[in-house]
C-alpha positions as CSV (number, residue, x, y, z in Angstrom):
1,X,-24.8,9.4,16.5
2,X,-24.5,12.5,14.5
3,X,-20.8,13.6,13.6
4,X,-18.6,16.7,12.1
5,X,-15.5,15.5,9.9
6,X,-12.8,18.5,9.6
7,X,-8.6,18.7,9.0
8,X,-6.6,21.0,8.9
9,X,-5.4,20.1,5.3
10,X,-8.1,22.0,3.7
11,X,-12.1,20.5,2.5
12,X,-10.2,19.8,-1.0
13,X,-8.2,17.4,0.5
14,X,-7.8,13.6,-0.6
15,X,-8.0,13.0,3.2
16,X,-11.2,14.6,4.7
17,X,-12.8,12.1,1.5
18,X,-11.0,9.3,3.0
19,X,-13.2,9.9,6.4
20,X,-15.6,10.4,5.0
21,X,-15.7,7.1,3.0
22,X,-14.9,5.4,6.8
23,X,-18.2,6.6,7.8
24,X,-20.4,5.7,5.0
25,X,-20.9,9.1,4.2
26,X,-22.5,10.2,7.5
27,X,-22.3,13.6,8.9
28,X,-21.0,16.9,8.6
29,X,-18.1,18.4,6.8
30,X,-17.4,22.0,8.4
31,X,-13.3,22.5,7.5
32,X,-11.3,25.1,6.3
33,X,-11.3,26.4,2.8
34,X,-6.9,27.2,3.0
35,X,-4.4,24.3,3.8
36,X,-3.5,25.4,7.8
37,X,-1.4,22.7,8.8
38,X,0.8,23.1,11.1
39,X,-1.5,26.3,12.6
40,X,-1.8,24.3,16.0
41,X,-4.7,25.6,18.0
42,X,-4.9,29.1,16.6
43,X,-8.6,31.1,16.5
44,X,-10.0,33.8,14.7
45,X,-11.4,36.3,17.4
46,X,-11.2,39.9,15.9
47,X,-11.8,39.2,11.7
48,X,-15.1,37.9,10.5
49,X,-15.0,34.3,9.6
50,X,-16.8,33.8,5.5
51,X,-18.1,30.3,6.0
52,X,-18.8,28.4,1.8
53,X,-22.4,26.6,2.3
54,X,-21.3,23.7,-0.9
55,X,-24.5,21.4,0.3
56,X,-26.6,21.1,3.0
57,X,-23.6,18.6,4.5
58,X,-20.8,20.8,3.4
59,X,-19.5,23.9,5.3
60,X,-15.6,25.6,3.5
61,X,-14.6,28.1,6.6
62,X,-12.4,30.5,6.3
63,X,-10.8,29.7,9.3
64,X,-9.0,27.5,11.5
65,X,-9.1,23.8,12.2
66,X,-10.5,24.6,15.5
67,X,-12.7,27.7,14.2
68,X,-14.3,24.9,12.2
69,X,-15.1,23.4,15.4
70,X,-16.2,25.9,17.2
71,X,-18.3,26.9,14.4
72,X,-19.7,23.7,13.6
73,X,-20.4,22.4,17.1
74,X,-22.3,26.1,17.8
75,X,-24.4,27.2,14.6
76,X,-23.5,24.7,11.7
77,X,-24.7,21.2,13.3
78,X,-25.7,21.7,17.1
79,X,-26.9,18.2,16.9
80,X,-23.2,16.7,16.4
81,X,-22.0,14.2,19.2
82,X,-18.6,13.3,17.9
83,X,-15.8,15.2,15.9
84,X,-13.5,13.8,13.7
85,X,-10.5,15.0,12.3
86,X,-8.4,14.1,9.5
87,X,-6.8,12.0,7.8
88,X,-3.7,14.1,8.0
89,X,-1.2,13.6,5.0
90,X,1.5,13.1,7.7
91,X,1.5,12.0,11.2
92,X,1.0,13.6,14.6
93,X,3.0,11.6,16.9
94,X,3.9,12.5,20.3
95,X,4.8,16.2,20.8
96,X,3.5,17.1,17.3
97,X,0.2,17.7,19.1
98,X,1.4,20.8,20.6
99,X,1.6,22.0,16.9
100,X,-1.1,20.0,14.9
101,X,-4.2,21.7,13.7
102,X,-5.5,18.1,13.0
103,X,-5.2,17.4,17.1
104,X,-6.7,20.9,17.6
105,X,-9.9,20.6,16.0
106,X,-10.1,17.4,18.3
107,X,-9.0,18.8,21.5
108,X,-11.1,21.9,21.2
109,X,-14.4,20.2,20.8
110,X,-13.1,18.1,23.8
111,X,-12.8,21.6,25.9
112,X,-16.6,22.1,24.4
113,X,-17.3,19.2,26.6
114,X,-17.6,16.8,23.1
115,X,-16.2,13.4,22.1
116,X,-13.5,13.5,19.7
117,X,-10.7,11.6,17.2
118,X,-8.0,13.0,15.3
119,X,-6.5,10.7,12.0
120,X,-3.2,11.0,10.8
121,X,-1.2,8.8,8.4
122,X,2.5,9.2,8.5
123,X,4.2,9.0,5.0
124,X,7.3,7.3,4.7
125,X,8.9,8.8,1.6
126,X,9.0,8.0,-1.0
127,X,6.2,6.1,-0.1
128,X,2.7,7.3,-1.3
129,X,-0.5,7.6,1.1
130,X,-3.0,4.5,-0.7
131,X,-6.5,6.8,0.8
132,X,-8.4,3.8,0.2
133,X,-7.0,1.9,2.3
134,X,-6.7,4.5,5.1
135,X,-10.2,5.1,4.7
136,X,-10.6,0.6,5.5
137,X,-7.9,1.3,8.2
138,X,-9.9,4.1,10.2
139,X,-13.0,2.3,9.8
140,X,-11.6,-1.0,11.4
141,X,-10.1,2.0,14.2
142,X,-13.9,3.7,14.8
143,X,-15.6,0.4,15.3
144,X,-13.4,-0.3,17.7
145,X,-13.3,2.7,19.1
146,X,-16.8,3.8,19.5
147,X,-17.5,1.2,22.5
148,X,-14.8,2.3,24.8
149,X,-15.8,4.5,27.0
150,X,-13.6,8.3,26.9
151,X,-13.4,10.5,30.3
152,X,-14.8,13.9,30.0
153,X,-11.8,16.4,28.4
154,X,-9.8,13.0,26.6
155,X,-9.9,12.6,23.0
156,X,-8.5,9.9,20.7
157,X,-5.4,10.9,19.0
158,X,-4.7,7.7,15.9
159,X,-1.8,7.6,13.9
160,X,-1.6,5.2,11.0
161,X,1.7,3.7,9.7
162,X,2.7,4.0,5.8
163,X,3.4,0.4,4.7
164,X,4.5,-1.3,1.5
165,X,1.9,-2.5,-0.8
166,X,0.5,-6.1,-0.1
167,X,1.5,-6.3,3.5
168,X,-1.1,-7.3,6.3
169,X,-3.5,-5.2,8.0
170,X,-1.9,-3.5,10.9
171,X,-2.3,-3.8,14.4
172,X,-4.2,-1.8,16.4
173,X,-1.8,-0.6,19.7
174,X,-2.8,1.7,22.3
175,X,0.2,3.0,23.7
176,X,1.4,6.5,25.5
177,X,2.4,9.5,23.7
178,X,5.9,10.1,22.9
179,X,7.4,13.3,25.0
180,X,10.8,13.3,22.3
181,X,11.9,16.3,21.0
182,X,11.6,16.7,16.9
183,X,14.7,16.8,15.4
184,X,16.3,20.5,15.6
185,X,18.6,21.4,12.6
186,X,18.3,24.6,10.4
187,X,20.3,25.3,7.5
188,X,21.6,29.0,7.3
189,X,21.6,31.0,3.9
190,X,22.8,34.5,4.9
191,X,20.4,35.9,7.8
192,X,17.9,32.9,7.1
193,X,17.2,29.9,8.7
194,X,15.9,27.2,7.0
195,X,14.5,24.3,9.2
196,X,16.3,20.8,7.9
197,X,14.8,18.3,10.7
198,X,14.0,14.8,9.4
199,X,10.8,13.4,10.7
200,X,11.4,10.1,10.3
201,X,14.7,10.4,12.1
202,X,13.2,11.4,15.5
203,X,13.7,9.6,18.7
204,X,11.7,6.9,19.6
205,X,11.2,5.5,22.5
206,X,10.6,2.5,22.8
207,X,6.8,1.7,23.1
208,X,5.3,5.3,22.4
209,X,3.2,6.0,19.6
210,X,6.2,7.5,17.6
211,X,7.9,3.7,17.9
212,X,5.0,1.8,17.5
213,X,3.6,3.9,14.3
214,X,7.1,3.7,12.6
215,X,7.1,-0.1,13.4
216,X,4.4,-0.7,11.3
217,X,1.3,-1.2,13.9
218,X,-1.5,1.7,14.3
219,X,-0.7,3.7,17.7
220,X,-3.9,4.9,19.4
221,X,-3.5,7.4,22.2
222,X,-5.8,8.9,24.6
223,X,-4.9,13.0,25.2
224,X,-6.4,15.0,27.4
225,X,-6.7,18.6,27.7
């Protein structure tokens, strides 16, 4: 199979490495020379897009996580069966879809009529992401994943937990998405607002990905556009 790695954390990123490593190196890396997350599915339609040729592998665009797949999966590498997205330096759990430009990339080669998974690692402060052991965690995830079969317009949206040091390899759950709210606060300086939610203190029901991630187990959901 022939793949294109992206993110939405920009091609510098300790991350896009870390998928990289969990595919031995294979494919294409077509992501976005700027740190864009949070951009959710934005597009560049009426500016020119300067896409970095680094290697004959390695495409920095000047764009959007999903430009970078609309780019790649058109001109950059035609051949590409798969996109894969990631790994996020934070999760996207639940309704953080709507808002990820990690999920985007994903979802908008799955509108391209592609197969697709998005990688995020939630970081439980002041807990540090170990990459090298995300990187053994999303390769156990992609073995797995590669034999099950994935309706037309569904992607793969994986969400790996932030444990202490030492502790067992995680389980692998599929579960549904969480349809909680993120925590809404703000704090007001004058005529600003400042948003104060606390990720980690979002609700949780039980048995969604947002529960099963922050119990400690990798929560695998299947989206659809």
């Amino acid at each position: 199979m022939t793949l294109i790695l992206t993110n939405d954390d920009g091609i510098d990123a300790p991350g896009i490495l870390a998928l990289s490593q969990a595919v031995q190196g294979k494919g294409v890396i077509v992501a976005p020379k700027e740190h864009h997350s949070g951009c959710g599915h934005q597009i560049t339609a009426y500016n020119p897009i300067h896409v970095e040729k680094r290697s004959a592998t390695v495409f920095a665009v000047g764009g959007t996580p999903a430009d970078c797949t609309r780019l790649g999966l058109t001109h950059l590498h035609p051949q590409a069966e798969w996109v894969l997205s990631g790994i996020n330096a934070g999760g996207n759990l639940g309704v953080d879809a709507y808002i990820s430009g990690t999920v985007a990339a994903v979802r908008e080669a799955a509108m391209l009529g592609f197969k697709a998974i998005a990688f995020s690692h939630w970081i439980k402060r002041p807990l540090e992401i170990d990459w090298q052991l995300a990187s053994l965690w999303t390769a156990d995830v992609l073995e797995k994943l590669w034999t099950l079969p994935l309706p037309a317009k569904h992607f793969w949206n994986v969400n790996l937990p932030h444990l202490e040091k030492g502790l067992p390899t995680p389980e692998i759950v599929f579960c549904e998405p969480s349809t909680d709210p993120l925590p809404v606060a703000y704090e007001i300086d004058g005529e600003s607002y400042r948003y104060r939610g606390e990720y980690a203190k979002r609700d949780r029901t039980l048995g969604t990905d947002v529960d099963i991630c922050f119990s400690g187990k990798i929560a695998i959901t299947q989206l659809r556009v």
